[in-house]
N, C-alpha and C positions, 0 to 999 in steps of 0.2 A: 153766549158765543163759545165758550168756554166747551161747555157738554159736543155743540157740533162736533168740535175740531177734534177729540177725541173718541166721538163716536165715528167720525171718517176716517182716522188714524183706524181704529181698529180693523176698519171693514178694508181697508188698501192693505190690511196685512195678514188680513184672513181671508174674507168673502172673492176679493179678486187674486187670489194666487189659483194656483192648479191644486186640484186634487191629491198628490200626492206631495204637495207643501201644506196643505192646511190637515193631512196625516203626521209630518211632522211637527206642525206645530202643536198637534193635541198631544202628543208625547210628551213633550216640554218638562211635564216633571218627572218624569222616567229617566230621561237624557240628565235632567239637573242635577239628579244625585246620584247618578252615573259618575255626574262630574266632579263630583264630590262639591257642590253649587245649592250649600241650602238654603240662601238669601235668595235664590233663584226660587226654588222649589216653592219655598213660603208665599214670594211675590204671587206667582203664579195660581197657586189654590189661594188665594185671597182674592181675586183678582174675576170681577162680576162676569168680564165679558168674554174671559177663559171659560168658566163652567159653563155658561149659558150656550158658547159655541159646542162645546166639548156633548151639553145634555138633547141639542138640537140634530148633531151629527148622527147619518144613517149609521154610521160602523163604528161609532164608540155609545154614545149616548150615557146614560145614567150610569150603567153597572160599571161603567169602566171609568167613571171621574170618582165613583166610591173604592177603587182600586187603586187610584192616584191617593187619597188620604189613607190605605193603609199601608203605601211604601212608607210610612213616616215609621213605621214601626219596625223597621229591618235592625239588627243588631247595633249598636254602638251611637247610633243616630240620634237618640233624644239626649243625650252625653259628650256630644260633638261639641267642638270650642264654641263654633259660630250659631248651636245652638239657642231655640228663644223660647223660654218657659212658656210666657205668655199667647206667642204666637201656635207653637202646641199644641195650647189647651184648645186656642181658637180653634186649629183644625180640626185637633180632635169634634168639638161639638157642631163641627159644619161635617163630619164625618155621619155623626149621627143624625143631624139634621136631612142630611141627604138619602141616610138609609129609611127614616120614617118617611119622608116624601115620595120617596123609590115608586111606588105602586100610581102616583097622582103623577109625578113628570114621567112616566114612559109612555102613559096616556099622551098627555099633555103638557111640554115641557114650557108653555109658557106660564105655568104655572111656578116658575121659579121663584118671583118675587114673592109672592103670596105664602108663598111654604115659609121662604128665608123668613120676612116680616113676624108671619104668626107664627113661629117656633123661637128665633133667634132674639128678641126684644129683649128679653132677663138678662143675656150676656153684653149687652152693649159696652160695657164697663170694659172688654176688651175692644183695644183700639181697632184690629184686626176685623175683627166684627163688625165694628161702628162703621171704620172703614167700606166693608162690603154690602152692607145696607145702605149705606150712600149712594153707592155706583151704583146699586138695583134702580135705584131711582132714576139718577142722571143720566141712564143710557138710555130712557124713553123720551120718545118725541114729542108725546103728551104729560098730560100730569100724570104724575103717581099715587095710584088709590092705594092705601097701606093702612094694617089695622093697626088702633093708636093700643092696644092690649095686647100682650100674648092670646093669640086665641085658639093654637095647635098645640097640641102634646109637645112640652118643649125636650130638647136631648136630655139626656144624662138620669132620665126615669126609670129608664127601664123596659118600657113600653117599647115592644119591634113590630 
């Protein structure tokens, strides 16, 4: 019951706004550290059914939610009070995670979960992670087929 209520919560505050609210809702993390709002910012790129809307979107798509993890690197920012080592590191490796996918979601971006899954498995150990492979799952109506191995080139190899 749980998964419904927040998979209708998402859609009443993305899928049925207008057009140029669900432009600024994909902002969101442009805006957050405008605001100087990085608990914001984090939530946000962590957060399944932000990129999934952001990677499905005619006029952002992919290129432009791997643009969202590299504002994390503007000056003074990984050094910020309210900054979070760990959560970071997360982006950073969903940074790359999304640049090796890059070529398979602009095809087809329901390929989201399948990328995150086979790429992201080795990092679970960050909560931020664990966290975002959960919600891949819980936002589906059906089961979630998921590989129980790493079975993508995972980030931080090197491989682009």
């Amino acid at each position: 019951m749980k998964k419904n209520k927040k998979k209708r919560n998402f859609y009443q505050s993305f899928t049925h706004v207008s057009p140029s609210k669900q432009r600024i809702q994909l902002q969101a993390p442009r805006i957050s550290l405008e605001n100087n709002n990085l608990k914001k910012y984090y939530r946000i790129l962590t957060d399944f059914d932000f990129l999934s809307a952001k990677i499905a979107h005619p006029e952002f798509g992919i290129d432009s939610l791997i643009e969202d993890y590299q504002l994390r690197s503007q000056p003074g920012l990984i050094n910020a009070p309210d900054a979070d080592r760990n959560t970071d590191t997360a982006l950073q490796r969903l940074q790359e995670t999304l640049t090796l996918s890059a070529h398979i979601l602009r095809q087809d971006p329901n390929q989201l979960i399948s990328q995150l899954w086979g790429r992201l498995q080795p990092f679970q150990t960050l909560p931020a992670i664990q966290s975002l492979l959960t919600q891949s799952c819980q936002s589906q109506d059906s089961p979630c087929l998921r590989p129980l191995t790493p079975s993508l080139t995972p980030p931080g190899t090197g491989l682009q």
